[in-house]
C-alpha positions as CSV (number, residue, x, y, z in Angstrom):
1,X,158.9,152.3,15.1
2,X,159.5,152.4,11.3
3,X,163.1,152.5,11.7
4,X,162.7,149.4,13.8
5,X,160.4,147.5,11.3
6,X,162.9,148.5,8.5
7,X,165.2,146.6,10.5
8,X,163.5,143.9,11.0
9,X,162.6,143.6,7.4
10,X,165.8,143.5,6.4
11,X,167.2,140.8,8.6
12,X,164.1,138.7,7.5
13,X,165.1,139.1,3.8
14,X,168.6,138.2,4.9
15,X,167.5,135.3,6.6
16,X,165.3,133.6,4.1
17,X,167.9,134.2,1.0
18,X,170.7,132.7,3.3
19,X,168.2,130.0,4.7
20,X,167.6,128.9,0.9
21,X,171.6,129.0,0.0
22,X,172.2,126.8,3.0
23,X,169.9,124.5,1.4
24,X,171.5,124.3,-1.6
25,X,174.8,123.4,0.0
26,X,173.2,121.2,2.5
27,X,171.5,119.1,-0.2
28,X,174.5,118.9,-2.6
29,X,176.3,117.7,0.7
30,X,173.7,114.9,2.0
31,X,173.3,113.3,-1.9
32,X,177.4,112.8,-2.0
33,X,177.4,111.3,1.7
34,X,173.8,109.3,0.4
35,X,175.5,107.8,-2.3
36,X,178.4,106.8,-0.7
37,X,176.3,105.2,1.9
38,X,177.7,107.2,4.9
39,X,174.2,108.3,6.6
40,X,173.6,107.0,10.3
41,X,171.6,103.8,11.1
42,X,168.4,106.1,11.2
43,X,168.8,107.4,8.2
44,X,169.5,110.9,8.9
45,X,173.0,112.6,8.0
46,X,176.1,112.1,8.8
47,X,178.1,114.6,11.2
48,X,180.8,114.3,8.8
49,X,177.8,115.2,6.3
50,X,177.1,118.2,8.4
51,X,180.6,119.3,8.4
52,X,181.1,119.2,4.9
53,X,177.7,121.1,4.2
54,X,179.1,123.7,6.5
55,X,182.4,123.9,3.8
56,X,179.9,124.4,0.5
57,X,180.6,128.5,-1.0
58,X,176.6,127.7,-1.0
59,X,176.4,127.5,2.7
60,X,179.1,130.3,3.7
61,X,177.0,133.1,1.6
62,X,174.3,131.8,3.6
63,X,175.7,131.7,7.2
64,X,177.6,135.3,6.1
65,X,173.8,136.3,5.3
66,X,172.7,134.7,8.4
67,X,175.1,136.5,10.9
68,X,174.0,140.1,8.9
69,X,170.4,138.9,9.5
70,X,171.0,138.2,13.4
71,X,172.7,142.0,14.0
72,X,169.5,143.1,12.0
73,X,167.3,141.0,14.1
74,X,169.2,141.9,17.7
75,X,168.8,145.5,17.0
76,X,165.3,145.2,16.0
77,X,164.5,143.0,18.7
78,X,165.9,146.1,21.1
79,X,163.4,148.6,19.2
80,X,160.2,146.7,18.7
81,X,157.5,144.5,20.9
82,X,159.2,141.1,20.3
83,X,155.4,139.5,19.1
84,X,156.1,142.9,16.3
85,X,159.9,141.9,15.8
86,X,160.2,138.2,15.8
87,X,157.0,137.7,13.4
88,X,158.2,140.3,11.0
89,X,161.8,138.5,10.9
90,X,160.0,135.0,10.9
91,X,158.6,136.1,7.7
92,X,161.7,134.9,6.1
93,X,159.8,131.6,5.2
94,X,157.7,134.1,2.2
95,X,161.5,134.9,0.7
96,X,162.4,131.4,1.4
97,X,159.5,130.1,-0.5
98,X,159.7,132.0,-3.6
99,X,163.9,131.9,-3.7
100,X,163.4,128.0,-3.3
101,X,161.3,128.1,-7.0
102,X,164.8,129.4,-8.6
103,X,167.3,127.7,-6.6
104,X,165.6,124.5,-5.3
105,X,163.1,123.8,-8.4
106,X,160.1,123.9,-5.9
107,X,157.0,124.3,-7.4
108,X,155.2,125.8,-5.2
109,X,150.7,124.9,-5.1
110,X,147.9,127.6,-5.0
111,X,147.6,126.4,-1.3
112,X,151.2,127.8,-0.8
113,X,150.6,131.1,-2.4
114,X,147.5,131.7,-0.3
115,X,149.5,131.0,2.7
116,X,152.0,133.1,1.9
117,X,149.5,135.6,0.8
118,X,147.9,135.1,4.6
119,X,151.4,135.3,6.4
120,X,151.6,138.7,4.8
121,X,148.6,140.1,5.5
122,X,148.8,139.1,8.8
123,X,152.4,141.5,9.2
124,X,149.9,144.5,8.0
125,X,147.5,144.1,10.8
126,X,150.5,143.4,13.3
127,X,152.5,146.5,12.4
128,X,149.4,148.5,12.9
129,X,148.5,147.2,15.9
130,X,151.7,147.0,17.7
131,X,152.2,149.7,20.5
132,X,155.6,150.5,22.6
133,X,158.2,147.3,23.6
134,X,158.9,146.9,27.5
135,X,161.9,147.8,29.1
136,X,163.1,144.4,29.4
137,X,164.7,144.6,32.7
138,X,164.1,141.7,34.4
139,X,166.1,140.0,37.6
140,X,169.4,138.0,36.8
141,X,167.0,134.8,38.3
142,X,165.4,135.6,35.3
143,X,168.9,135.2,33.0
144,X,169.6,132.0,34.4
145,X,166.7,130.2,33.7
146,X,166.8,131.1,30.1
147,X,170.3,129.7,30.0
148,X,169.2,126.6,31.2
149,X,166.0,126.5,29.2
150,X,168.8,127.3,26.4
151,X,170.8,124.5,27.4
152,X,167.9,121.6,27.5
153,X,166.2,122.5,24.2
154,X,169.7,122.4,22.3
155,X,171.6,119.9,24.0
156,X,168.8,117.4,24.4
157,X,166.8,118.6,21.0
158,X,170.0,117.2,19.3
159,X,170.1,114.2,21.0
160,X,166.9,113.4,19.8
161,X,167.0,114.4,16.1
162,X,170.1,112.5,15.8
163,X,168.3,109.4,17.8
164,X,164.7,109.8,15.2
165,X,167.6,110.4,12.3
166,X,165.2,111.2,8.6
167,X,161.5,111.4,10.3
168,X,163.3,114.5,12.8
169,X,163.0,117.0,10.4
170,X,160.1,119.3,11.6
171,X,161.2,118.4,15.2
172,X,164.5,119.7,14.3
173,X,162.9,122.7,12.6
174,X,160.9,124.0,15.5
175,X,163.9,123.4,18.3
176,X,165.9,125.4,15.9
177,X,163.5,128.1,15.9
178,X,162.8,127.8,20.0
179,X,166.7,128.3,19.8
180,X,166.1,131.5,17.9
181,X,163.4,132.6,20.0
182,X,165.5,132.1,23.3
183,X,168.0,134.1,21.2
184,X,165.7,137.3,20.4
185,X,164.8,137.3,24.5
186,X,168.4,136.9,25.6
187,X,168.7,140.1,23.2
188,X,165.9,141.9,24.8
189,X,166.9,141.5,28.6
190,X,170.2,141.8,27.9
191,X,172.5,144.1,30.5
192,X,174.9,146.4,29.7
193,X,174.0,147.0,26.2
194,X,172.4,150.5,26.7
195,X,174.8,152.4,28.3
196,X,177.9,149.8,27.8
197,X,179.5,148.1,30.0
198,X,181.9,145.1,29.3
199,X,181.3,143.6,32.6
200,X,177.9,143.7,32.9
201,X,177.9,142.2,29.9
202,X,180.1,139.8,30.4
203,X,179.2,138.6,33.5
204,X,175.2,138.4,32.5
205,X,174.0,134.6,32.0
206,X,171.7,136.1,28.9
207,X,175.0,136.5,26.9
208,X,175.8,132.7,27.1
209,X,172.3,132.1,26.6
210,X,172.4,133.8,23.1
211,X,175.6,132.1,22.3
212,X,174.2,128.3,23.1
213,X,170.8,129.1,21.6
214,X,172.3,130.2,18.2
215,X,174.8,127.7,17.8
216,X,172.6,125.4,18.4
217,X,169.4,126.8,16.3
218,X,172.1,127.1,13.5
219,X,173.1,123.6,14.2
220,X,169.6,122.2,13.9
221,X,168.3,124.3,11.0
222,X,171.1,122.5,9.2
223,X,170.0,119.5,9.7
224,X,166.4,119.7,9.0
225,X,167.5,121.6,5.7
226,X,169.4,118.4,4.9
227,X,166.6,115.7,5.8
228,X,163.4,117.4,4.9
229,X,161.6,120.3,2.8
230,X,163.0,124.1,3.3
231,X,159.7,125.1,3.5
232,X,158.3,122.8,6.2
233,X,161.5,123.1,8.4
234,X,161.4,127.2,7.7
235,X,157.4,127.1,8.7
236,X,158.6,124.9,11.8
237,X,161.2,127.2,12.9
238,X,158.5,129.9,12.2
239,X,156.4,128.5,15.1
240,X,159.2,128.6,17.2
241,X,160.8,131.2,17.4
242,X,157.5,133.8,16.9
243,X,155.1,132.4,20.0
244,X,157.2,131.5,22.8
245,X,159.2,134.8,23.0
246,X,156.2,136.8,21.5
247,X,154.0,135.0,24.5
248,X,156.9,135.9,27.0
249,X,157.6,139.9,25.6
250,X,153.4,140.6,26.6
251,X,153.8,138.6,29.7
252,X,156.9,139.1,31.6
253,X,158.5,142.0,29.1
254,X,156.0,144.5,29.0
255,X,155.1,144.8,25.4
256,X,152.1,145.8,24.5
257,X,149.8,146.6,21.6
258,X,148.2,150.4,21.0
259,X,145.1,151.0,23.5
260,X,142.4,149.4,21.8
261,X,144.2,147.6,19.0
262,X,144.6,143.9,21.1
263,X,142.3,142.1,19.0
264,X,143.8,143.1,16.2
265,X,147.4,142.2,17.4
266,X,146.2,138.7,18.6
267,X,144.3,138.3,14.9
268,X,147.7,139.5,13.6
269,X,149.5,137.1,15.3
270,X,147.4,134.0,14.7
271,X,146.9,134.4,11.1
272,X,150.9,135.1,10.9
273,X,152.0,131.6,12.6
274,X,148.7,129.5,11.1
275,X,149.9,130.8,7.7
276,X,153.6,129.7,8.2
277,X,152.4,125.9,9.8
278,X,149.9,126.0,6.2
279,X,152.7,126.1,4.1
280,X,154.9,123.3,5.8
281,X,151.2,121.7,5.3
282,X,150.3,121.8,1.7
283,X,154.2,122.0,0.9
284,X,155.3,119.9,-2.0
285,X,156.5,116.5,-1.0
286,X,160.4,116.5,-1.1
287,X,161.4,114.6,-4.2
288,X,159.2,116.3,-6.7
289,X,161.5,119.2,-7.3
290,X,163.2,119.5,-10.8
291,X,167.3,117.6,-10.4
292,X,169.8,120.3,-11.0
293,X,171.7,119.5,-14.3
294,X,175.1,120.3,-12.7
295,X,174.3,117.4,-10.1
296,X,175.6,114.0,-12.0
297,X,174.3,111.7,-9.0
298,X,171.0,109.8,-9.9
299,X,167.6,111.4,-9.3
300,X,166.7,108.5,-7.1
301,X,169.7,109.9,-4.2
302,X,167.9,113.4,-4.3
303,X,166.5,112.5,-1.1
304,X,168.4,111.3,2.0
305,X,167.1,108.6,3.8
């Protein structure tokens, strides 16, 4: 267990350092295409804009960082109740926050801190409470579905974002983070991990699924980084990716809490995702944060759309 929350620790720090350098890239990226006029008809970003984001030395650390986080989070996902592992890694959004006062020039409110405060707090009672994970064997019906429940959230989430362009940003937030969810399930029920074997890993739909749910969660991250605040797109993806696979881990995986201890789990876990959604809700309205010197484009293009 401590091994495992160790783990999990250290993909979230990982995660919310690389998910703040991403933003700095993604940000630099959007104000060049703003100001040469090159966002869609919906104001959103380019793809061109979404390429060249991908080519800032800002957003490689972060996507290097990201990758270490996911091996971090796949093995932790393999030793801990996924409610235990996903919430731990989703607290990212804390390291986010305070990185974004440095990089970003967030200020971040009282409100904010509290949150944070809350989101933390919340991980105490959760790693106390958390018993053994389930086996996560489940029948190759089972694999396929979550390909195909894969396939609809990132293929038609991306549609959509593209279609609402600027106002998409939490939506795009919180189908990356049902991306990352689906991910940390694939992980959990996936065969021929534990002993291995190439073709049953290979040939197991849950492998694809993991493949098409973090492209596309990467995908989608990187686009609400570049049309709204880190912090509300980090607490969106928060939400998604901590109660759809933690609901599906006590349900269909077998996880469970320690005998006696599943009110304190379910506290855990409520306080952990209200916390997150809190600080997408009191967080600063994007515009206000300080314009970094080494930027020469005008304040007024700090903000895309």
């Amino acid at each position: 267990m401590l091994i495992g929350l160790l783990t999990a620790v250290a993909a979230s720090i990982c995660y919310g350092t690389g998910s703040v350098l991403q933003a700095v890239g993604s940000r630099k990226s959007a104000r060049r295409e703003a100001a040469a006029g090159l966002t869609t008809a919906h104001g959103g970003p380019s793809l061109s804009s979404t390429a060249k984001a991908a080519m800032t030395w800002e957003f490689i650390v972060g996507t290097v960082l990201d990758f270490v986080g996911f091996g971090l989070g796949a093995l932790a996902a393999r030793m801990l109740p996924l409610f235990l592992s996903q919430t731990v890694i989703s607290a990212n959004l804390v390291i986010t926050a305070v990185l974004s006062v440095r990089l970003l020039g967030i200020r971040l409110t009282r409100a904010e801190w509290t949150s944070i405060g809350v989101v933390c707090s919340a991980l105490v009672l959760l790693a106390t409470a958390a018993g053994p994970e389930g086996s996560g064997h489940t029948p190759i019906a089972t694999h396929w579905w979550l390909l195909a429940v894969s396939l609809v959230l990132m293929v038609g989430g991306t549609v959509v974002v593209r279609l609402l362009g600027a106002r998409a940003a939490i939506l795009a937030g919180l189908l990356s983070g049902l991306g990352f969810g689906a991910l940390g399930v694939g992980v959990r029920v996936l065969n021929g991990v534990d002993p291995f074997d190439p073709g049953a890993l290979l040939a197991d739909p849950a492998l694809y699924a993991i493949l098409v749910a973090g492209v596309g969660g990467m995908y989608l991250h990187t686009v609400a980084l570049q049309i709204g605040s880190v912090n509300g797109a980090t607490a969106a993806l928060v939400v998604g990716e901590t109660v759809l696979p933690g609901t599906i881990g006590v349900l269909w995986l077998g996880d469970a809490s320690r005998p006696g201890f599943a009110w304190l789990a379910v506290l855990g876990f409520v306080l952990a995702v209200a916390g997150a959604v809190a600080v997408a809700w009191f967080g600063e309205p994007e515009g206000q944060p300080s314009p970094d010197p080494r930027e020469e484009e005008p304040r007024e293009l700090a903000r895309v759309g």
